[in-house]
C-alpha positions in Angstrom: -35.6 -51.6 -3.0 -34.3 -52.2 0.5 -30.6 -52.2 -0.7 -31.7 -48.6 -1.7 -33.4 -47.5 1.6 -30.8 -49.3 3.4 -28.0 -47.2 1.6 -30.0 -43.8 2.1 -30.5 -44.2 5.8 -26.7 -45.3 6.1 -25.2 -42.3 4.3 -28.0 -39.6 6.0 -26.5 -41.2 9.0 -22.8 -41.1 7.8 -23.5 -37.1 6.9 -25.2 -36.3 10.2 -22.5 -38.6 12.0 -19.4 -36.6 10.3 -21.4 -33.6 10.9 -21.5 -34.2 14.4 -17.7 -35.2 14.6 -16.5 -31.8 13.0 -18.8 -29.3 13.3 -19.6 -30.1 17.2 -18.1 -28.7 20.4 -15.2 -30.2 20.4 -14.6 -30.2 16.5 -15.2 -26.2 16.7 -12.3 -26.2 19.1 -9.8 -28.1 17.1 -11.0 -26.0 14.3 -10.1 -22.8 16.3 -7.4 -23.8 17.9 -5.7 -24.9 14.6 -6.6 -21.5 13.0 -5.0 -20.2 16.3 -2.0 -22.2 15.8 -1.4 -21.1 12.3 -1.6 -17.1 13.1 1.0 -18.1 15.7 3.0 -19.7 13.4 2.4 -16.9 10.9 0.9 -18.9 7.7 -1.7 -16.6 7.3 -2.3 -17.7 3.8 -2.9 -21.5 5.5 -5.7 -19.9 7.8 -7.1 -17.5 4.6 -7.2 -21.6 3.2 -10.0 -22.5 6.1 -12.1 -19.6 4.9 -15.1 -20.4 3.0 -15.5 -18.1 -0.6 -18.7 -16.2 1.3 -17.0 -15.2 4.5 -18.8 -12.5 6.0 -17.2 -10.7 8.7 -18.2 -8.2 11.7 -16.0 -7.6 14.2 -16.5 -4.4 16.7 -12.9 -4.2 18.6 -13.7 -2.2 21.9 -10.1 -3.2 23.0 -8.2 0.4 21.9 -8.8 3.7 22.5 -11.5 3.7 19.6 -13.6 0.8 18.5 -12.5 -0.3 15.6 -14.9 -2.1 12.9 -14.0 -4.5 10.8 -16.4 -5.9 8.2 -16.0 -7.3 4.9 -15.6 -10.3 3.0 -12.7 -13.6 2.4 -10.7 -10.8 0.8 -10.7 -8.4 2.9 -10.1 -10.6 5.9 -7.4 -12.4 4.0 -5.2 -8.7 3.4 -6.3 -8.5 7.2 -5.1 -12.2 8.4 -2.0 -12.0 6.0 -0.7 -8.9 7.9 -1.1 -9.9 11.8 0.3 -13.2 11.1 3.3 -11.9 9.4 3.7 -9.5 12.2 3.3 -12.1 14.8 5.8 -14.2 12.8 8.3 -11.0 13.1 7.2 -10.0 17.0 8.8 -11.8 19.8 5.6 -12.8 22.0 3.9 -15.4 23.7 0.6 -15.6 23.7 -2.7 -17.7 25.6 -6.4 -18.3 24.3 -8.5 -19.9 26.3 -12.1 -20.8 25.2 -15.1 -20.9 27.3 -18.7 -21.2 27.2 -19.0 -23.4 24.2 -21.6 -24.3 22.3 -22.6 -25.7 19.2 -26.2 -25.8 17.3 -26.6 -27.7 14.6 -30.0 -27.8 12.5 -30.9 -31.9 11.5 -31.7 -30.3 8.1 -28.4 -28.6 7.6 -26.1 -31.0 8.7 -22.8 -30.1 7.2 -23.6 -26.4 9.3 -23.0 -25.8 12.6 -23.1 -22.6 14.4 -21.1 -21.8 17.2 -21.0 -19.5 20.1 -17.8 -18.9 23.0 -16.2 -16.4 25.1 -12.3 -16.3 24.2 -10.2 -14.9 26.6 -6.8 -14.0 25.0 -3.6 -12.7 26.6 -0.5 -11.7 24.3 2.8 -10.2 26.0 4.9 -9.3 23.9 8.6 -10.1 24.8 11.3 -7.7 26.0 8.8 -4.3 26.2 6.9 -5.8 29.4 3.8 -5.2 27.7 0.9 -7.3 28.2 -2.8 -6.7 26.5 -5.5 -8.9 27.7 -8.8 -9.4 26.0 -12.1 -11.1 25.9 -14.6 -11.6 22.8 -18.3 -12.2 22.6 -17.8 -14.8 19.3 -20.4 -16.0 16.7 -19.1 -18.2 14.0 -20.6 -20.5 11.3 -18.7 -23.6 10.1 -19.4 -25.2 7.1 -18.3 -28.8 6.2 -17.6 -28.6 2.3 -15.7 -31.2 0.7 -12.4 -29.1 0.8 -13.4 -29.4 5.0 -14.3 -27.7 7.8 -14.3 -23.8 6.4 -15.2 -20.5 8.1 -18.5 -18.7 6.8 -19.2 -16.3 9.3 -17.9 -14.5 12.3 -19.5 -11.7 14.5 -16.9 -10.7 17.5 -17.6 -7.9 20.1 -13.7 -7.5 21.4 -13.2 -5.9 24.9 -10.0 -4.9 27.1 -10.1 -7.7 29.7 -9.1 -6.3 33.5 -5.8 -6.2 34.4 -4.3 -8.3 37.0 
């Protein structure tokens, strides 16, 4: 009977201890910054990979002229994802995110869960036009840990045209 309670407290701890590894501050910001790295790169079908089946997405760009909504689910974001990156891939830029304000709640009953909350700050220039567009984003995400990984389940953005300087 101890061997039993022994093993039960060892693998809550394991769970909540892998939990904490991944789905914490810092593992949100590897996790980002990998899915960053990707639409860079342009595998959007690598970062449609860390989406979870349920994805649900809100995004209210304030950034252009109009705001532009974007809701929908893993399919929709996919057909989305899949067309930026390939036009990144294509489009001679550079481009730097920057991540503030971090932070990461996790509930001790849901401990493959976390959700997460940051400013990004994001600057692309695009090569050879001498065009720059700056933004910032109010972001909301849930991370799930599944046994695939660490997969996206939610996002709610509020995008905004940063100040020039």
């Amino acid at each position: 009977m101890k061997k039993v309670i022994v093993l039960l407290v060892l693998g809550a701890a394991g769970i909540w201890g892998i939990g904490g590894l991944r789905l914490g501050e810092s593992g949100a910001m590897r996790f980002l910054a990998e899915m960053d790295s990707q639409m860079t790169e342009g595998n959007g079908e690598k970062v449609c990979g860390m989406f979870h089946e349920d994805l649900q997405v809100e995004i209210s760009d304030h950034s252009g002229e109009t705001t532009a909504e974007i809701t929908g689910g893993k399919k929709e974001f996919c057909e989305l994802t899949v067309a930026a990156a390939a036009s990144l891939n294509v489009l001679p830029h550079t481009m730097n995110v920057e991540f503030t304000d971090v932070e990461a709640k996790r509930d001790w009953l849901h401990p493959w869960t976390s959700e997460v909350s940051y400013l990004e700050n994001r600057s692309l220039s695009i090569t050879g036009a001498n065009v720059t567009v700056r933004t910032v984003s109010e972001d909301r995400i849930t991370l799930v840990h599944t046994l695939s990984g660490v997969k996206l389940r939610k996002i709610r953005s509020e995008v905004y045209k940063a100040d020039a300087t």
